[in-house]
C-alpha positions in Angstrom: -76.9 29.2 86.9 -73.2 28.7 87.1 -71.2 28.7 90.1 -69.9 31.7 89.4 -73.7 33.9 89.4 -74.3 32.2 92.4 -71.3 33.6 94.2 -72.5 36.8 92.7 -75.7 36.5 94.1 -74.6 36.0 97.7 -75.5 39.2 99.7 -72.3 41.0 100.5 -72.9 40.6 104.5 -73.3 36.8 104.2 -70.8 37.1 101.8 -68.3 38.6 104.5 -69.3 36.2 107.1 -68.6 33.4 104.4 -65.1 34.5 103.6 -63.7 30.8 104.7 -66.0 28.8 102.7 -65.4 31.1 99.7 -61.7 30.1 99.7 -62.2 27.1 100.2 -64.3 26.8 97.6 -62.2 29.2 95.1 -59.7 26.1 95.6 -61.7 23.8 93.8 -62.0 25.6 90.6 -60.1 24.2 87.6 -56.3 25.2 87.1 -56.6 25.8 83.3 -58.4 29.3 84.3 -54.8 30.4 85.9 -52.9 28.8 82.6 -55.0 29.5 79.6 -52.7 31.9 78.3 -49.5 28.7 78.3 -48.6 27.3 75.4 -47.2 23.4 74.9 -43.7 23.2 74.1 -43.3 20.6 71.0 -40.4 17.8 71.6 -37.0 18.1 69.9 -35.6 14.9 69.4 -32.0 13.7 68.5 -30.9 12.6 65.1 -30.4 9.2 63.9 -27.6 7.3 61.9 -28.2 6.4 58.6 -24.8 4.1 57.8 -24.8 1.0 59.6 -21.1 -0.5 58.6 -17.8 0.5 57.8 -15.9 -0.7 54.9 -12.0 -2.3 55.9 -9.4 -0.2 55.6 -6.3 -1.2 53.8 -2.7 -0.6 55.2 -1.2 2.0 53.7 -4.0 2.8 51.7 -6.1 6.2 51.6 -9.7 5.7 53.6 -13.0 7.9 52.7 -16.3 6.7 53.8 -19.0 9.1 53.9 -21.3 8.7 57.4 -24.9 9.6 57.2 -26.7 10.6 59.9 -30.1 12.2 59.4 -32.5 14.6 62.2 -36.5 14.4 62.2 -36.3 18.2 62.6 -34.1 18.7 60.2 -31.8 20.8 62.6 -27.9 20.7 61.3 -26.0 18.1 62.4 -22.1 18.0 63.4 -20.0 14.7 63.5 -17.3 13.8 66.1 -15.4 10.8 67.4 -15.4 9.8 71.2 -13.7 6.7 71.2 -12.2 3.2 70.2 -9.1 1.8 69.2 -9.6 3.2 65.6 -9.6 6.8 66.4 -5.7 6.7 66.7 -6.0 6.7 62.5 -9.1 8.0 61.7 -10.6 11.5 61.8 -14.1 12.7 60.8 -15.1 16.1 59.2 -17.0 17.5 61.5 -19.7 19.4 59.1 -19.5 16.7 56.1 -19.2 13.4 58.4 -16.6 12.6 56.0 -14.4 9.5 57.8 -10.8 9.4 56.6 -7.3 8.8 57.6 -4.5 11.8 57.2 -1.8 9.4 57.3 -0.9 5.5 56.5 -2.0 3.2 58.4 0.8 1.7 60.1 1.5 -2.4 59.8 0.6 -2.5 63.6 -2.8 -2.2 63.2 -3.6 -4.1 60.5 -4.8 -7.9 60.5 -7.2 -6.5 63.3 -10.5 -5.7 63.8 -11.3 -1.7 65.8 -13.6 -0.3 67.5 -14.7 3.4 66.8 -17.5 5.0 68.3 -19.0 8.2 66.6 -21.8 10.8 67.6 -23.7 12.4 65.6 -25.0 16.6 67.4 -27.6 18.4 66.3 -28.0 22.1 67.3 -30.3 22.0 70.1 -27.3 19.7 72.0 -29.0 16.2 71.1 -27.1 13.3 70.2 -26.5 9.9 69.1 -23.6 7.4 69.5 -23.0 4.1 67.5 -20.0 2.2 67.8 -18.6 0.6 64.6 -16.5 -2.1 63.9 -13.6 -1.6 60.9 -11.1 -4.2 60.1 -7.6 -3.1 58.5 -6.5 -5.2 55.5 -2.8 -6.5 56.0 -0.3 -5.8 52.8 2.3 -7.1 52.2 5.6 -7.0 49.8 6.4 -10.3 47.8 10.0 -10.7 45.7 10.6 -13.2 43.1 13.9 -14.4 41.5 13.4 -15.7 38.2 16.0 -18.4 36.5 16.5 -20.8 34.1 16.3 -24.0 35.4 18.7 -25.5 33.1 21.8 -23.4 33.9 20.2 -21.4 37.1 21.2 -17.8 35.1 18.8 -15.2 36.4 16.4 -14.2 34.0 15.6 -10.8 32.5 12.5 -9.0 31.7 10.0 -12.0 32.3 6.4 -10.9 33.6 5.5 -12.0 37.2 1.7 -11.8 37.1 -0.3 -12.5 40.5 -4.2 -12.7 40.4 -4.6 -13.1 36.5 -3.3 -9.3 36.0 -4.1 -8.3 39.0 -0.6 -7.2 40.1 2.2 -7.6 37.7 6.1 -6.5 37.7 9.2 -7.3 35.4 12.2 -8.7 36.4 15.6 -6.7 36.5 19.2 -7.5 35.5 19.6 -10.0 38.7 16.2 -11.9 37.8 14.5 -10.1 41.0 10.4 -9.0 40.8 9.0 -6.9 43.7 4.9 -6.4 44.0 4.1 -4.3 46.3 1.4 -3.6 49.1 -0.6 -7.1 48.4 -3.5 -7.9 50.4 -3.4 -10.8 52.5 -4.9 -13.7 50.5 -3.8 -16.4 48.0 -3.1 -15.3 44.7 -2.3 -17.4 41.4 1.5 -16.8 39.9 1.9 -16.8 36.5 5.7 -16.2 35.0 5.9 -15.4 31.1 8.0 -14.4 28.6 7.8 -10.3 28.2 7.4 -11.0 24.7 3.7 -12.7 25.6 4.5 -16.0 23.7 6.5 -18.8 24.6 9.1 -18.6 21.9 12.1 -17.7 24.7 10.9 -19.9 27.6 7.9 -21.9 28.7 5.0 -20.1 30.2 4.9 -21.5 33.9 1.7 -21.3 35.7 3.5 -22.1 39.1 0.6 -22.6 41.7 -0.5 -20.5 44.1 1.4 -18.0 47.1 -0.4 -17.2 49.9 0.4 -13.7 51.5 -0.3 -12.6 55.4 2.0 -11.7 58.4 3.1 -15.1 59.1 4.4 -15.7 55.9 6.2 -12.2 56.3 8.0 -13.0 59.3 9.1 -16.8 58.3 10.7 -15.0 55.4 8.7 -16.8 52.5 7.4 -13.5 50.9 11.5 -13.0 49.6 13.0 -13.6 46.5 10.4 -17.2 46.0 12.7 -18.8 43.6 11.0 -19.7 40.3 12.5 -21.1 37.5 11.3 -21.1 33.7 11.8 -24.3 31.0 13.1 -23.0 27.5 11.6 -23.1 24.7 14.0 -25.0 22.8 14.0 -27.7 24.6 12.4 -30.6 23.2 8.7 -30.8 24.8 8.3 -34.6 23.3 11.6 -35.7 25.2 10.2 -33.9 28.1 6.9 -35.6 28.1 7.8 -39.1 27.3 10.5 -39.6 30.0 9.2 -37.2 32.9 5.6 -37.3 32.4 3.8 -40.7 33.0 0.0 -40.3 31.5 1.0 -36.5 31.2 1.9 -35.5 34.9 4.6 -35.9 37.0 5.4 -38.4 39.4 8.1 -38.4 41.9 8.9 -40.0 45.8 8.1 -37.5 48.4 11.1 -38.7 50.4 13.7 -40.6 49.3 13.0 -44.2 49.7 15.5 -47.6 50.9 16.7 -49.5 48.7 16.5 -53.0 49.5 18.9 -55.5 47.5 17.8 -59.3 47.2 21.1 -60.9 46.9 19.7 -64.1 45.7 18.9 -64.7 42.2 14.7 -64.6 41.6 14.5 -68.0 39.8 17.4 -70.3 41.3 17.9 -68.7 44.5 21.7 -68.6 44.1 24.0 -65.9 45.5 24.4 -62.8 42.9 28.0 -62.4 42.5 29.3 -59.9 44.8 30.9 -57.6 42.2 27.4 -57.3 40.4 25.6 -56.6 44.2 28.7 -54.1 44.5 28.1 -52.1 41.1 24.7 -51.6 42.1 24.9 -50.0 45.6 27.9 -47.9 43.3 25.0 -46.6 41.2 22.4 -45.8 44.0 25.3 -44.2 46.0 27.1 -42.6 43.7 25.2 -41.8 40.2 21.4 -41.3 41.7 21.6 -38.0 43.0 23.3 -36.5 40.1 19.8 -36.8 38.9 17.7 -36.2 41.3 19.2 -34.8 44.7 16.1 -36.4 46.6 18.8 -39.5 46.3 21.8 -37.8 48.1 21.9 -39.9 51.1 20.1 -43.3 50.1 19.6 -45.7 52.9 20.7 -49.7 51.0 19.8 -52.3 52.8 21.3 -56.0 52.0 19.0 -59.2 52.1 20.1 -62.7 51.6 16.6 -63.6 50.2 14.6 -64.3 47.3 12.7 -61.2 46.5 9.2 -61.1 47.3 6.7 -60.6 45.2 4.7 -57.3 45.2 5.9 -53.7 46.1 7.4 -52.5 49.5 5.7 -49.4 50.3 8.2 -46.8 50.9 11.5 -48.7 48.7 12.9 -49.3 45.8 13.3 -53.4 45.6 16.4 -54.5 43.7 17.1 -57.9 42.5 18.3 -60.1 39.3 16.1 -62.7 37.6 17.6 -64.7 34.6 14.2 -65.0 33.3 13.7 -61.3 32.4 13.8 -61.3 28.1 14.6 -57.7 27.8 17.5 -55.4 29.1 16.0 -55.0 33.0 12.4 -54.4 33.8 11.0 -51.8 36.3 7.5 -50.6 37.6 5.8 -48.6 40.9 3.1 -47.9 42.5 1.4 -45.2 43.4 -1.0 -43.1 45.5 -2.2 -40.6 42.9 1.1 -39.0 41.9 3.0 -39.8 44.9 5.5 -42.9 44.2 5.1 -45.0 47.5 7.1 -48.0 46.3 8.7 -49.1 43.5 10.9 -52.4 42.3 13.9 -53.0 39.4 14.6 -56.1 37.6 18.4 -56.7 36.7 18.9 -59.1 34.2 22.3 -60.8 36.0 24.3 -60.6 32.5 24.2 -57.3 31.7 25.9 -54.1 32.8 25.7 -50.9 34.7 24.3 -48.8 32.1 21.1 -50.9 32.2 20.9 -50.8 35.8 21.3 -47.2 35.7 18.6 -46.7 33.9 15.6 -48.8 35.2 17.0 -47.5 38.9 15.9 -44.3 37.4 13.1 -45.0 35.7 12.3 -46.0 39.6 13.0 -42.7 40.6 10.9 -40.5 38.3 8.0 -42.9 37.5 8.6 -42.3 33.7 8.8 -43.9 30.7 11.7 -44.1 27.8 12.8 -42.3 25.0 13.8 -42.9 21.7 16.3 -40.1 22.0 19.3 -41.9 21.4 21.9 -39.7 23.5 19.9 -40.3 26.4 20.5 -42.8 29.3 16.6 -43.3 29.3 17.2 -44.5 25.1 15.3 -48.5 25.0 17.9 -50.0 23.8 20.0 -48.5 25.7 23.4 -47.1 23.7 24.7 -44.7 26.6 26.5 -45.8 30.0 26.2 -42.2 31.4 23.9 -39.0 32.1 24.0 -37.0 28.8 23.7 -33.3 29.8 20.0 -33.5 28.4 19.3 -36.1 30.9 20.9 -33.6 34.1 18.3 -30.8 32.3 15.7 -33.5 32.7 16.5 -34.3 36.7 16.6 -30.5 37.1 13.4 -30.3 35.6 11.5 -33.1 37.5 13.1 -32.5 40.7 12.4 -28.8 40.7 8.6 -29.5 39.5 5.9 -30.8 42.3 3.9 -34.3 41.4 0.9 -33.2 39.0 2.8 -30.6 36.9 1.3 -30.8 33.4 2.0 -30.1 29.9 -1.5 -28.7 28.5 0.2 -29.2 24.9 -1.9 -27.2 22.8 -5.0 -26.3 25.1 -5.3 -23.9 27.8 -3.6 -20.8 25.9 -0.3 -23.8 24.7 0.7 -23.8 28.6 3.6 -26.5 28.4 4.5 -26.0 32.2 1.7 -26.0 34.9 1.9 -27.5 38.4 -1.7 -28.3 40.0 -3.6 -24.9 41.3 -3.5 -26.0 44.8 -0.3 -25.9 44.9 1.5 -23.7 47.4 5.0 -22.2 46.0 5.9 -21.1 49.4 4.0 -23.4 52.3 
């Protein structure tokens, strides 16, 4: 019998003097009996994010990146942005979650990484927040002036190529190139004949330019001065007197020149007017080649030379015992000249000591152009204007610069990747 029929059963008098008990015991009865007709709400819970980046933004570039968010209940969801530093140039569609920015993005903010912190509503009020991190690419604007490096005339209509094609612009009347908006980053520079051969000027693969703020506000991102070799001058002349084993070598500062003022052999005194013509020549002819040699430093010894090289000079001195015109050689720390020494053979002239003290100068060998101060045997006593062209050429070229000859696409003018056109 359940406790119920038993209640039931109790005869209403005992019943009524039971009254206290029968609460009491009412209170004991399970609560489901008062509930049974409640029904169990089911959670709702809020929605998730789906993207987990951002992509960088770009200075002055347009931004669209679509954020997904998704809901386990598949209610609707609505996008906003709270906070962080990037919601001073961002704005999300609310319905579409559709990130963008409705104007530039101003150089201030780039080179930096911001904070933006979106949430993600669905329609029952619950949300999510995540907080992103987007970094803003720096551009920049980078200006070439283009010239021949023979007569320094600015050049017309030559292709200034960064990033093999990446960005590419023509010169104007005044030899001037702008590319604009370029990421920060190092880029390759390539400067070619609009034609796309080589029969005007030399194509010059020039090195590398590296592009960021710094740069910018040094003022290296201006008119980078670049100048082209043309065609018709002679490559072989080039090559033989420039171009030791096919590269450049040059000083990296100018050196001293230290003159042994006694004779190799005998050790007697090398008359004065001979020591005198020589410091002329380093003073006064040296630089017309190579401005590197504008203000030489000469020192005078009363020795016998020593043997060897001195690292960082150019050792002079005169040896009756050389069998040719004068002798020269260097040394070198790959195409760096660190020293360097010239042999004057006491009878002869300054022609011939003007060209083994520049033989020192270039690390270069001789031609057999005959109107040329570097012609073995020598028939010239001064700089023909092939000879200036040459100077111009080796001074305005880094250690390293090649001449490919027929390989690599016939590049006759390329300075070593690395290097930095505007460090």
């Amino acid at each position: 019998m359940s406790l119920i029929d038993k209640l039931k059963s109790i005869p209403k008098a005992l019943a009524r003097k039971s009254i206290p008990y029968l609460l009491i015991a009412s209170s004991l009865l399970p609560t489901t009996i008062a509930c049974s007709k409640s029904k169990k709400q089911n959670p709702n819970y809020p929605p998730s994010f789906i993207t987990t980046t951002l992509p960088d933004a770009t200075e002055n570039k347009l931004y669209n990146k679509q954020i997904q968010a998704q809901d386990p209940e598949n209610d609707p969801i609505t996008y906003e942005i709270t906070g962080g530093s990037a919601s001073s140039f961002l704005e999300i569609d609310p319905n579409t979650g559709i990130l963008y920015n409705p104007n530039n993005i101003e150089d201030s903010l780039s080179g930096q990484t911001h904070d933006l912190i979106i949430r993600v509503t669905d329609s029952n009020g619950n949300f999510t927040e995540k907080t992103f991190q987007i970094y803003v690419i720096n551009v920049e604007d980078v200006s070439f002036e283009i010239k021949n490096i023979t007569d320094n005339s600015a050049l017309e209509n030559i292709v200034v190529d960064l990033d093999s094609g990446g960005s590419q612009a023509l010169t104007d009347s005044t030899g001037k190139a702008t590319l604009y908006d370029i990421p920060d980053g190092e880029y390759p520079v390539v400067i070619s004949d609009n034609t796309g051969t080589e029969n005007n000027y030399l194509t010059f693969r020039a090195g590398k330019v590296i592009v960021n703020k710094t740069k910018a506000s040094e003022g290296k991102l201006s008119n980078l001065e670049l100048k082209l070799i043309p065609a018709s001058l002679n490559s072989d002349f080039i090559n033989e007197v420039i171009r030791y084993n096919g590269e450049i070598r040059k000083w990296e500062t100018c050196p001293k020149f230290k003159i042994y003022t006694l004779e190799a052999s005998t050790g007697n005194p090398v008359p004065a007017d001979k020591i005198t013509l020589v410091k002329d020549i380093i003073q006064n002819e040296l630089y017309k080649f190579s401005p590197l040699f504008t203000s030489p430093v000469i020192e005078e010894i009363a020795e016998i030379p020593p043997a060897g090289f001195i690292n960082g000079a150019i050792k002079v001195y005169w040896s009756n015992l050389i069998s040719v015109q004068g002798v020269n050689s260097e040394e070198y720390n790959g195409n760096i000249i660190t020293g360097a020494k010239a042999g004057c053979k006491t009878d002869q002239v300054k022609d011939v000591w003007m060209q083994e003290l520049n033989e020192t100068i270039i690390g270069g060998g001789e031609s057999n152009l005959e109107s040329s101060i570097f012609n073995d045997p020598l028939t010239v006593s001064d700089y023909t204007s092939y000879d200036l062209i040459l100077g111009k050429i080796h001074s305005n070229r880094p250690p390293g610069n090649k001449d490919y000859g027929n390989g690599q696409a016939h590049y006759h003018d390329v300075n070593p990747s690395d290097y930095v056109i505007n460090p």
